[in-house]
C-alpha positions in Angstrom: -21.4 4.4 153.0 -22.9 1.9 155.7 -22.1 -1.5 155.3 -24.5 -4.3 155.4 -23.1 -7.0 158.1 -25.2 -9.3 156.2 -23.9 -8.9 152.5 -19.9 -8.5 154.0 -19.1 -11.2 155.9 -18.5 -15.4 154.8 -22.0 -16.8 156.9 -20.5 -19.8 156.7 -17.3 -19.3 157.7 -18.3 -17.3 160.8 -20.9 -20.3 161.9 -17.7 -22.2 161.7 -15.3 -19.2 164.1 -18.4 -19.6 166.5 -18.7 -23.2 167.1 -14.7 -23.2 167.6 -15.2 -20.6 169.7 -18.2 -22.9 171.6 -15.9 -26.4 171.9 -13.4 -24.1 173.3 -14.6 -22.0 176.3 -18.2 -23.6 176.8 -19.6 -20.5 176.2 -22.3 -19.5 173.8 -21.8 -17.1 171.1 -24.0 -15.6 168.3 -23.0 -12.9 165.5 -25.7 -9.5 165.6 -26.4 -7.0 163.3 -27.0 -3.4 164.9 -30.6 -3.8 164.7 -30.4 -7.2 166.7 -31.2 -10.2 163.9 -29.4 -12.7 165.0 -27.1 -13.6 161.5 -25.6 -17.4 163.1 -25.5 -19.0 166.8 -23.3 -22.0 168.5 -24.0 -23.4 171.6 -27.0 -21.8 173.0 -28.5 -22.9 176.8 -31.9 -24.6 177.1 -33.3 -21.9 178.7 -32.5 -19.1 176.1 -33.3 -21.4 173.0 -36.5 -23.8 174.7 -38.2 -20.6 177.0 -36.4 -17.1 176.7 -36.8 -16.8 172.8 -39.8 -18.4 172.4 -42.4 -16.8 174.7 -43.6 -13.7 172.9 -42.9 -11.1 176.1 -39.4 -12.7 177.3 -38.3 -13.0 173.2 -39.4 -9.4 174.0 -37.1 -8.9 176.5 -34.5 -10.6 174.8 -34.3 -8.2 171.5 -34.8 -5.0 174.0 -31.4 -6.4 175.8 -29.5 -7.1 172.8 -30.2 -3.3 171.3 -29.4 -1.9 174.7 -26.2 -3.8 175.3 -25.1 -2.6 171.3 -25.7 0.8 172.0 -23.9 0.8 174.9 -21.1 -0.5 172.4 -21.6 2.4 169.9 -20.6 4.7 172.8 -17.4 3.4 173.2 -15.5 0.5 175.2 -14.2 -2.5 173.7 -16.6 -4.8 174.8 -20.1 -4.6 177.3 -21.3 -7.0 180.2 -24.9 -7.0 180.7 -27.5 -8.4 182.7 -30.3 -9.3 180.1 -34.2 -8.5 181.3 -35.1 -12.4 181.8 -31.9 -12.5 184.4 -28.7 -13.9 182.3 -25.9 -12.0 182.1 -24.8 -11.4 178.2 -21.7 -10.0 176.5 -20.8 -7.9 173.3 -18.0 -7.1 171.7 -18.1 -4.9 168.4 -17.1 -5.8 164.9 -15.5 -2.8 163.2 -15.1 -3.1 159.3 -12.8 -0.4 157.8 -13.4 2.0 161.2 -17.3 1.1 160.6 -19.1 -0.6 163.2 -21.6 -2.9 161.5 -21.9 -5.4 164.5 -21.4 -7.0 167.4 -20.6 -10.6 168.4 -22.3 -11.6 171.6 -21.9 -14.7 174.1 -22.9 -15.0 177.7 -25.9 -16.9 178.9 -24.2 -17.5 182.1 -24.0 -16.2 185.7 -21.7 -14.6 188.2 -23.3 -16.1 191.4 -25.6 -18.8 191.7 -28.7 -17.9 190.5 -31.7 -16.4 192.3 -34.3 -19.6 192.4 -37.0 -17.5 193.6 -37.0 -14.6 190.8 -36.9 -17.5 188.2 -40.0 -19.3 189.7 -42.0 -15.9 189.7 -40.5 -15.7 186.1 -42.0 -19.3 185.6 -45.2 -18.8 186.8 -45.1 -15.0 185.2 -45.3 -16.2 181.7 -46.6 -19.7 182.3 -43.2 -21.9 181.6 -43.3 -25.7 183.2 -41.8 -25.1 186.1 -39.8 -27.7 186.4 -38.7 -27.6 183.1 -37.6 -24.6 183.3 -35.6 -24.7 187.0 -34.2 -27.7 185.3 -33.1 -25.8 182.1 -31.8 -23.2 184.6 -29.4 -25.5 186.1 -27.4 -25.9 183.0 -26.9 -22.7 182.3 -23.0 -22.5 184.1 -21.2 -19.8 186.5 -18.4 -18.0 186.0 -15.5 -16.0 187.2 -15.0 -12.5 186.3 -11.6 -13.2 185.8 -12.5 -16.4 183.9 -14.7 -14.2 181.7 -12.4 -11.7 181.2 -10.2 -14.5 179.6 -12.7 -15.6 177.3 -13.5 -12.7 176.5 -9.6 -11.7 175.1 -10.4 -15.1 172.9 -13.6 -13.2 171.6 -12.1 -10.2 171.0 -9.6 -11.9 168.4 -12.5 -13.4 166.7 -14.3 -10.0 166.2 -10.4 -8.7 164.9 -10.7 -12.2 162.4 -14.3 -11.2 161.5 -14.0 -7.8 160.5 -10.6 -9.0 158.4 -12.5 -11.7 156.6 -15.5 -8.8 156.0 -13.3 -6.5 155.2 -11.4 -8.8 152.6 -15.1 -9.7 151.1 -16.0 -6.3 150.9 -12.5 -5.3 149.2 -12.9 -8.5 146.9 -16.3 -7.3 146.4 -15.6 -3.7 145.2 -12.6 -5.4 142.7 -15.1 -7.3 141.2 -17.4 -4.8 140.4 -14.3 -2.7 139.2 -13.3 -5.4 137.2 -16.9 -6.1 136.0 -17.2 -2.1 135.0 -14.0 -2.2 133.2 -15.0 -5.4 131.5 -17.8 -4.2 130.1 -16.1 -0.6 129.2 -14.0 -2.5 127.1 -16.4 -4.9 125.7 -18.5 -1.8 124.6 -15.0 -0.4 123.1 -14.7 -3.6 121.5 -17.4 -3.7 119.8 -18.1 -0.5 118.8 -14.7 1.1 117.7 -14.4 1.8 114.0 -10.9 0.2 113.9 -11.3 -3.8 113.1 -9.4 -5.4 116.5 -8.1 -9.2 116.9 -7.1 -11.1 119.8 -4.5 -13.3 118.0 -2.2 -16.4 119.3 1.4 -16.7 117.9 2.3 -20.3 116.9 5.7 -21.0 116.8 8.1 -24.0 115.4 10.1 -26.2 117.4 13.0 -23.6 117.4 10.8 -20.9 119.1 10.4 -18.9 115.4 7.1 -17.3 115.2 5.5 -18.8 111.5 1.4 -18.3 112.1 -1.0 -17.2 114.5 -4.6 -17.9 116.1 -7.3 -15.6 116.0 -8.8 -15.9 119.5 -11.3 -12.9 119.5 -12.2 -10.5 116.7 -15.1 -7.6 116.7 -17.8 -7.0 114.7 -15.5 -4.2 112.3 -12.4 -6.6 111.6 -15.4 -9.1 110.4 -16.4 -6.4 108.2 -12.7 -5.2 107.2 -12.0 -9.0 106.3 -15.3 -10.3 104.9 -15.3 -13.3 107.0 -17.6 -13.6 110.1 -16.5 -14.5 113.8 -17.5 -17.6 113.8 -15.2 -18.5 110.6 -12.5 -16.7 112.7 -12.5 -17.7 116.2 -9.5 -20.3 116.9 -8.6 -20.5 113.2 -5.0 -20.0 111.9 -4.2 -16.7 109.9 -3.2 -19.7 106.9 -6.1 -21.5 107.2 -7.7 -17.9 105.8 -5.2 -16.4 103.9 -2.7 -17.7 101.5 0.3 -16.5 99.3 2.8 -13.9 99.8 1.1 -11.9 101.3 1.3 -13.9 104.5 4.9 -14.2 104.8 5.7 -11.1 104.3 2.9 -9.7 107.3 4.5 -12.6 109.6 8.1 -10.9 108.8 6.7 -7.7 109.5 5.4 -8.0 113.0 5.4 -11.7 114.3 8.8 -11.8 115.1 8.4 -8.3 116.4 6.0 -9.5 118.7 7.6 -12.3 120.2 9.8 -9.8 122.0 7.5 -7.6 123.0 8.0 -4.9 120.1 4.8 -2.7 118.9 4.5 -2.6 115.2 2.6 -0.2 112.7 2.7 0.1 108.8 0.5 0.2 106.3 -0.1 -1.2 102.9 -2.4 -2.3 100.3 -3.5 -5.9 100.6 -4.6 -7.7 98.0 -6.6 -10.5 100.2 -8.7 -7.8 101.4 -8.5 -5.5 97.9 -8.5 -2.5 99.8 -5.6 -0.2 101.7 -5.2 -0.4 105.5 -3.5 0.6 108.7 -1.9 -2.6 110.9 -0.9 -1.5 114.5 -0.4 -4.4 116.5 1.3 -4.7 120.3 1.7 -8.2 122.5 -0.3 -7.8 125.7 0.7 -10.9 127.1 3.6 -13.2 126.4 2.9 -15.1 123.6 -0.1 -13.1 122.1 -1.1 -10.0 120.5 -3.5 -7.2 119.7 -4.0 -5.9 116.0 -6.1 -3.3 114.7 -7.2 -2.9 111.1 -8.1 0.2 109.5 -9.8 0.4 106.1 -7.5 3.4 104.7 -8.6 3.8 101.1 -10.4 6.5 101.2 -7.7 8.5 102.7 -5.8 7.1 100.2 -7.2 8.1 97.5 -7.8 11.3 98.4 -4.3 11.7 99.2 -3.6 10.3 95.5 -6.2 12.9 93.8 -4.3 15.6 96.2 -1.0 15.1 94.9 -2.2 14.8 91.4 -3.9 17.8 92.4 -1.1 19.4 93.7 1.3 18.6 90.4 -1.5 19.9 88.3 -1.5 23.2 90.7 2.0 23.2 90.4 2.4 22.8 86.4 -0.8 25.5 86.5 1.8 28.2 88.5 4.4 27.1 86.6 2.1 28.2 83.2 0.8 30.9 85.1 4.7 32.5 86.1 5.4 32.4 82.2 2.0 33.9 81.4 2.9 36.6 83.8 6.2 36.9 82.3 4.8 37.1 79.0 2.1 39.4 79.9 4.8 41.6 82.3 6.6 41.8 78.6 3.4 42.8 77.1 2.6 45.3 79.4 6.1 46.9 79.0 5.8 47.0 75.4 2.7 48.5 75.6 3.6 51.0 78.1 6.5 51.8 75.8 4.1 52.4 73.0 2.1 54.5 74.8 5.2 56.5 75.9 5.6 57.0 71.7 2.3 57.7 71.6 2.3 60.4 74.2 5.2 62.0 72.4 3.4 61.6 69.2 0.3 63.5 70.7 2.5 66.3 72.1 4.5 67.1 69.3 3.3 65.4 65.9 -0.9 66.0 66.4 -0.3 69.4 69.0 1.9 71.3 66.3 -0.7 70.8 63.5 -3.5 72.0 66.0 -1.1 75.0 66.7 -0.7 75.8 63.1 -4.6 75.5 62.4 -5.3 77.9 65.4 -2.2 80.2 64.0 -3.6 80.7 60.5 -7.3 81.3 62.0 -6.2 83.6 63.8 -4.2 85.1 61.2 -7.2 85.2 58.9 -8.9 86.8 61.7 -6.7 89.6 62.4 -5.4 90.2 59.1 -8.8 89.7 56.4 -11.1 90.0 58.7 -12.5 93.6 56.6 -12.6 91.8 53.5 -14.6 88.5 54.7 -18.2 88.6 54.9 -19.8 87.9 58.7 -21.0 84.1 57.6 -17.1 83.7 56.9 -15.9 85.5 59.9 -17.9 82.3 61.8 -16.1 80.0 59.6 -12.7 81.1 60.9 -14.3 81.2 64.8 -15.5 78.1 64.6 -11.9 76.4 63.3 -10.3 78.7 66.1 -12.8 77.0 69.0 -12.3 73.8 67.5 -8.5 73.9 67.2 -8.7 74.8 70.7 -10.6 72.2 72.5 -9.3 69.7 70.3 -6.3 71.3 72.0 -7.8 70.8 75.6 -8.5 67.6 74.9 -5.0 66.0 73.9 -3.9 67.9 77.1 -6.6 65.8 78.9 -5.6 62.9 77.5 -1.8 62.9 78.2 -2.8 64.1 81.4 -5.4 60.9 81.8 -2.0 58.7 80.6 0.7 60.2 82.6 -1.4 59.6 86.0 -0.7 56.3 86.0 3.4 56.5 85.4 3.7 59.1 88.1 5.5 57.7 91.6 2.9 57.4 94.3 4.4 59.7 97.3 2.2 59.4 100.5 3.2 62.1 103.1 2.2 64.7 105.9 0.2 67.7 103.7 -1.6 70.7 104.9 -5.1 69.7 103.5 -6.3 73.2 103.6 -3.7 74.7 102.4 -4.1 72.5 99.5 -8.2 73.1 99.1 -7.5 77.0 99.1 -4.7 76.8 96.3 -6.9 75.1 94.4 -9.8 77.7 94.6 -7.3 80.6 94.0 -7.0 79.2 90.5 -11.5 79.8 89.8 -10.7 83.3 92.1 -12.1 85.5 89.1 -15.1 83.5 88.0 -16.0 83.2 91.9 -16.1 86.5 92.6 -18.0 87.0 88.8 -20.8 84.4 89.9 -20.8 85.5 93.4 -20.1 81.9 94.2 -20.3 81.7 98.5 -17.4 78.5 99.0 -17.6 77.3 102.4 -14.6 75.1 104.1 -14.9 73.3 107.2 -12.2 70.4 107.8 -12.3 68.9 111.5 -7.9 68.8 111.1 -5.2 70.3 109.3 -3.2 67.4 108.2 -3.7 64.2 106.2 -1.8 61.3 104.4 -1.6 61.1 101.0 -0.4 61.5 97.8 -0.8 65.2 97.3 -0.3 64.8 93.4 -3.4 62.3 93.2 -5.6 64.3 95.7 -4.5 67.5 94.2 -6.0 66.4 90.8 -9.3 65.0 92.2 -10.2 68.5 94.1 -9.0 70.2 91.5 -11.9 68.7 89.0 -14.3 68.4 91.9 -14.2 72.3 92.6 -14.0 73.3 89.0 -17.9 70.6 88.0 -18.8 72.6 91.4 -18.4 75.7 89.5 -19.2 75.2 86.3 -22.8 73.3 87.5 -23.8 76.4 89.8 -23.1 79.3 87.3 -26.6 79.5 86.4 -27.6 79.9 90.0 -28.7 83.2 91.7 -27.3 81.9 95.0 -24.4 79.3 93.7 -22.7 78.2 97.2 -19.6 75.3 97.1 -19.3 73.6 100.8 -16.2 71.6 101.3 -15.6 69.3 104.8 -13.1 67.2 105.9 -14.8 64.3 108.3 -13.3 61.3 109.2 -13.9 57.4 110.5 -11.7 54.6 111.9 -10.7 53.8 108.7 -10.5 56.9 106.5 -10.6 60.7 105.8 -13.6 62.1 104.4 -13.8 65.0 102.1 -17.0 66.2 100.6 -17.7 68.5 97.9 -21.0 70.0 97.8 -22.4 72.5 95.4 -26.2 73.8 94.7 -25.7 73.5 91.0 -28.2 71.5 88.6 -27.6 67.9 90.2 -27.4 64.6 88.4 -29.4 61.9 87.4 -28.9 59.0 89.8 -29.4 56.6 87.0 -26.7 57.4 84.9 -24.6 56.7 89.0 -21.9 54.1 87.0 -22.1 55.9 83.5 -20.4 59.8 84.3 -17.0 58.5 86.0 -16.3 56.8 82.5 -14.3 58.5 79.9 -15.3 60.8 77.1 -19.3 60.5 79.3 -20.9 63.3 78.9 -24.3 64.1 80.2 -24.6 67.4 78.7 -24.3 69.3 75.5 -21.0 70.7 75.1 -23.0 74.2 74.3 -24.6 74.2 77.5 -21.4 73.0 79.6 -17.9 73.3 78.3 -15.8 70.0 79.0 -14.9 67.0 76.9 -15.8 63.8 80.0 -12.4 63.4 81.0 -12.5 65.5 84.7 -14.6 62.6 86.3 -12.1 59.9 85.1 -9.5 61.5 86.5 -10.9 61.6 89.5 -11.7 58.2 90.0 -8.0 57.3 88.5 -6.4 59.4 90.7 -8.9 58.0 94.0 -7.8 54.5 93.1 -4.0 55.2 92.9 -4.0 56.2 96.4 -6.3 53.0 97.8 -9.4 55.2 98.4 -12.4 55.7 95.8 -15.0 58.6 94.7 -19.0 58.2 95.0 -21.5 60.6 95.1 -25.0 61.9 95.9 -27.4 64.1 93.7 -30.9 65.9 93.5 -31.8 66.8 90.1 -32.5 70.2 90.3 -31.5 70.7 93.6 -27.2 69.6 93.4 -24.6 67.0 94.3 -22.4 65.9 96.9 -19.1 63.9 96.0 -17.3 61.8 98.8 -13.5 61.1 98.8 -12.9 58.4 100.6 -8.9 58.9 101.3 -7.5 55.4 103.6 -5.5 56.7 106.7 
């Protein structure tokens, strides 16, 4: 950053340094900038102020001197002697502000040796002075030692050293108020703007030093609106002048002794004078005062009202929910007990009547069938098949119902071991149909529950087969694929397909989608296999052609 000599330095105070300086050694002096304005003067000779600086061409000569002698200064050297164009010799010594040099300070107007009269008459005649004027005016102007120079100059030196202190002291005093002028205004802008109500208050005390009111002294715009009363209905009035009751006491006990000794104070309450809640924080920046800031709270407060309410209500509502569980757990166990019964019931009380039907038929069969006519030979065939599948399906059912009760038991199984045990129980009708089964499974080994995937192939295969027998090519294609998240296995067949719209209806029990004349089964197999698919976390879907056959998709969770 350069420094302006101009804007740094007390003018006044350095006219004064100079004319000091004047009294003192008889010397001229005069305070440059570095483009050669001359900023103040004392003392200067007739022939600078009357001739030399007034003529247009030897004023000329004058600033062309006075840059040349400062940039001889820039260079280096403490100070520079210099004989001037119009014949004087001049001196300049620099002014350094904080290592800058943003000056010089310059006296001289005097000689070393009497002057030269005939150079100065040419000079008179040259630019058309009064001569004798002017050889008068040069009279004045004194000569000087070196060595008496030299000593003057030690004097000017220490008024450059004063100079640049006093600049320096402006500038620095300069910069702090402009820091302080920033910071002023960052906080006023806080001030006013912060959400928080803030007061600038006063304590009052009594004659034994006992804080018992307080001055407001500044407040901003949201403590008027916390409060209700305006600045102006504020601003040097006492907190009891405003506010009355109990309420005061009790918020003078709270912080204002507190205060007095310097100790920050928060709480929070509801106050009635205000009818709303809020937060107080207060702190003493200065002996004698202190800082408050309001916060309108109620909102929060409320909120954290309807939350605990809410939170009893949740509370009472697990507390009702843990006995509805308990109640339902007990439900649940009765039921699961009942069906136990029933189960037993099925097997032995409705499966021995069954086997007693199909006994006799049979019987009848075997024994009478001579003496019965053919329509009541079908009679007897017709109980026999009916005993039978009502046979298949109570075994179905308990089947359907035990599922559920069997342990889960996920382990390391030889998936293709499993898929070919499974087809060696349809070996005879596959080699009867000519049924072409393909398996192709990308790895040996899953984890499962074998009892639950064991089931859900075992249905899969045998829908494969009984769907294709009409076929003249039937062909079953089983893979094993996988994803990040799961084994895949697929079971596809070339049998009649399905009709996608009836996609949520088949895996329903007792849905069937065909006459039982056409397609033996009672629409358990498809339930089974979505029960069995959800025990172990995974779950069945499926695609189908009608007319062309279906593809069903395990989905089996690693």
């Amino acid at each position: 950053m350069q420094y302006d000599l101009k804007k740094i330095i007390d003018v006044e105070k350095v006219e004064k340094l100079l004319e000091t300086y004047t009294k003192a050694t008889g010397l001229v002096s005069a305070l440059l900038d570095l483009e050669g304005n001359i900023l103040s003067k004392s003392g200067w000779q007739s022939i600078c102020v009357n001739f030399h600086r007034i003529n247009s061409d030897t004023a000329k000569n004058c600033k062309i001197s006075d840059t040349l002698l400062a940039n001889q200064i820039r260079e280096g050297g403490e100070y520079n002697v210099y004989k001037c164009l119009n014949g004087l010799i001049d001196v300049a010594v620099p002014i350094l502000v904080d290592g800058q040099h943003v000056g010089n300070l310059f006296t001289g107007q005097f000689f070393f040796e009497s002057p030269d009269i005939t150079f100065f008459n040419k000079q008179s005649k040259k630019y058309g002075f009064n001569e004798e004027s002017y050889l008068n005016a040069l009279s004045k102007v004194p000569v000087l030692s070196e060595e008496d120079v030299k000593i003057k100059l030690e004097f000017l030196s220490e008024m450059t050293i004063v100079i640049a202190e006093l600049g320096l002291s402006k500038l620095h005093e300069e910069e702090t108020k402009k820091q302080l002028q920033v910071s002023e205004e960052k906080y006023r802008k806080l001030f006013e703007n912060i959400n928080e109500g803030f007061a600038l208050c006063e304590i009052i005390t009594n004659e034994k030093g006992r804080a018992y009111d307080y001055r407001y002294l500044e407040v901003n715009l949201a403590f008027e609106m916390i409060t209700g009363f305006k600045a102006s209905e504020l601003i040097n009035r006492k907190y009891t002048d405003l506010f009355f009751g109990k309420e005061q006491s009790e918020w003078m006990m709270k912080f204002g002794e507190s205060l007095l000794i310097g100790k920050d104070v928060s709480f929070e309450e509801y106050s009635s004078d205000l009818n709303c809640w809020i937060q107080v924080n207060a702190f003493s920046p200065k002996k004698g005062q202190f800082a408050v800031t309001l916060q309108d709270i109620t909102d929060r407060k409320e909120a954290e009202k309807k939350l605990e309410e809410s939170e009893k209500k949740i509370k009472q509502l697990n507390i009702d929910l843990e006995a509805r569980i308990k109640e339902r757990t007990k439900q649940l166990e009765d039921l699961n007990n009942e069906l136990k019964s029933f189960t037993y019931s099925v097997s032995h009380d409705l499966k021995a009547p069954l086997r007693g039907i199909n006994g006799y038929g049979k019987l009848l069969q075997t024994v009478y069938s001579s003496s019965l006519n053919e329509e009541a030979q079908i009679f007897i065939k017709n109980i026999c098949q009916g005993a039978e599948q009502m046979n298949e399906l109570i075994d179905d059912l308990l089947n359907y119902s035990r599922l559920e009760r069997i342990p889960i038991n996920i382990s390391h199984i030889n998936i293709v071991e499993l898929i070919n045990n499974e087809i060696s129980l349809y070996k005879d009708v596959i080699a009867n149909k000519k049924i072409i089964v393909e398996i192709n499974v990308l790895k040996s080994y899953i984890n499962t529950d074998a009892h639950s995937l064991t089931i859900a192939i075992r249905n899969l295969i045998g829908n494969a087969i009984k769907f294709t027998k009409d076929r003249s090519n039937p062909m079953i294609r089983i893979e094993l694929n996988e994803n990040e998240m799961s084994d895949i296995l697929s079971i596809k067949d070339n049998g009649i397909g399905i009709d996608m719209k009836f996609k949520n209806k088949i895996f329903e029990i007792f849905q069937r989608l065909h006459r039982a004349e056409d397609y033996e089964g009672n629409g358990v197999g498809l339930a089974l296999v979505k029960k069995a698919m959800q025990r172990i976390g995974g779950e069945v879907t499926f695609k189908s052609v009608l007319g062309e056959g279906t593809t069903f998709y395990m989905k089996i969770p690693k």
